[in-house]
C-alpha atoms as one frame of an Amber mdcrd trajectory, in Angstrom:
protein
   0.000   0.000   0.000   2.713   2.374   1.120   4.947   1.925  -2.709   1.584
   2.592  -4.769   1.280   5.814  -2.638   4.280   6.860  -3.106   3.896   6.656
  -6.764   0.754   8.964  -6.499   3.005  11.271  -4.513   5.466  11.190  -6.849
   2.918  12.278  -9.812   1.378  14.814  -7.742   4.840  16.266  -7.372   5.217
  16.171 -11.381   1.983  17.976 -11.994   2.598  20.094  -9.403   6.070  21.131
 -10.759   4.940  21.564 -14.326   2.169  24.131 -13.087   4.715  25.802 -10.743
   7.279  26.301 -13.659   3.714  27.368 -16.206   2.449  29.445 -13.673   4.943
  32.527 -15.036   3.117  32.478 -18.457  -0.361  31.833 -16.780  -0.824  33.152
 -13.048  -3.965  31.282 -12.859  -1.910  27.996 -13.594  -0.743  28.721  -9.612
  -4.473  28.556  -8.315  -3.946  25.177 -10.234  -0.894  24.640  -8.952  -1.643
  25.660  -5.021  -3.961  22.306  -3.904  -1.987  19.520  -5.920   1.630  20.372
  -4.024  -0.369  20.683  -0.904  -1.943  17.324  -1.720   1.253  16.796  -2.959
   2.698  17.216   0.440   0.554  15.181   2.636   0.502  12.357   0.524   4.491
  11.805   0.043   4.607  12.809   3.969   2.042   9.929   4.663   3.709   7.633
   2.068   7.308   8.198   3.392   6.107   7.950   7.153   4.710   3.973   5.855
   7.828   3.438   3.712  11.007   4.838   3.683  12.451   5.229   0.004  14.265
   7.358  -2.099  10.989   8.302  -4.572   8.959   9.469  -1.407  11.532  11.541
   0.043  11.955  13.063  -3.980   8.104  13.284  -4.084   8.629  15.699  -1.137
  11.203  18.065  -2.195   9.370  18.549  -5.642   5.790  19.440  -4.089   7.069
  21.375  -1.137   9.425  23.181  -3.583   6.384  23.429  -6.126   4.270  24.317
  -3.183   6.653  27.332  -2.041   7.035  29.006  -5.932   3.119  28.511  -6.472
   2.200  30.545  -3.452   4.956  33.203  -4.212   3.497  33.511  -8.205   0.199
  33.556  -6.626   0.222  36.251  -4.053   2.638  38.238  -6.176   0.964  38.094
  -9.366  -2.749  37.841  -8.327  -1.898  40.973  -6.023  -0.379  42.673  -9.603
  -3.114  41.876 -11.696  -6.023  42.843  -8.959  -4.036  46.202  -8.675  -4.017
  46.695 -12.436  -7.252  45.797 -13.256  -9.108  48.206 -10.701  -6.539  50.753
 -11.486  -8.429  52.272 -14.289
């Protein structure tokens, strides 16, 4: 049980990644982005509590390292384009 959720952690981390790398072309790609590396997170942190391996401790750093450059891109981005669209 522990490997197979490892693997989900491990694709979570992926697709959590890719948006957090997008997310500079598309802000709204972090909003995306924001609940899989949280998901992200918790699962690998479950998974590597159950089974200790290499892929579960990678699954971490990629969605807590996806997790920390979608909440930057969000706040700083959504704040820039709420300030320039009521600035008119």
């Amino acid at each position: 049980m522990g490997k197979g959720l490892t693997i989900v952690a491990f694709i979570f981390a992926i697709a959590a990644l890719l948006c957090a790398c997008l997310c500079s072309l598309l802000w709204v790609l972090a909003v995306i982005g924001l609940p899989v590396s949280l998901a992200a997170v918790i699962i690998s942190a479950v998974a590597t509590k159950r089974v200790r391996s290499k892929l579960g401790t990678a699954a971490f750093v990629l969605s807590f390292l996806a997790l920390v450059i979608c909440t930057v891109t969000f706040f700083t981005c959504g704040i820039c384009y709420i300030l320039g669209s009521t600035a008119y």
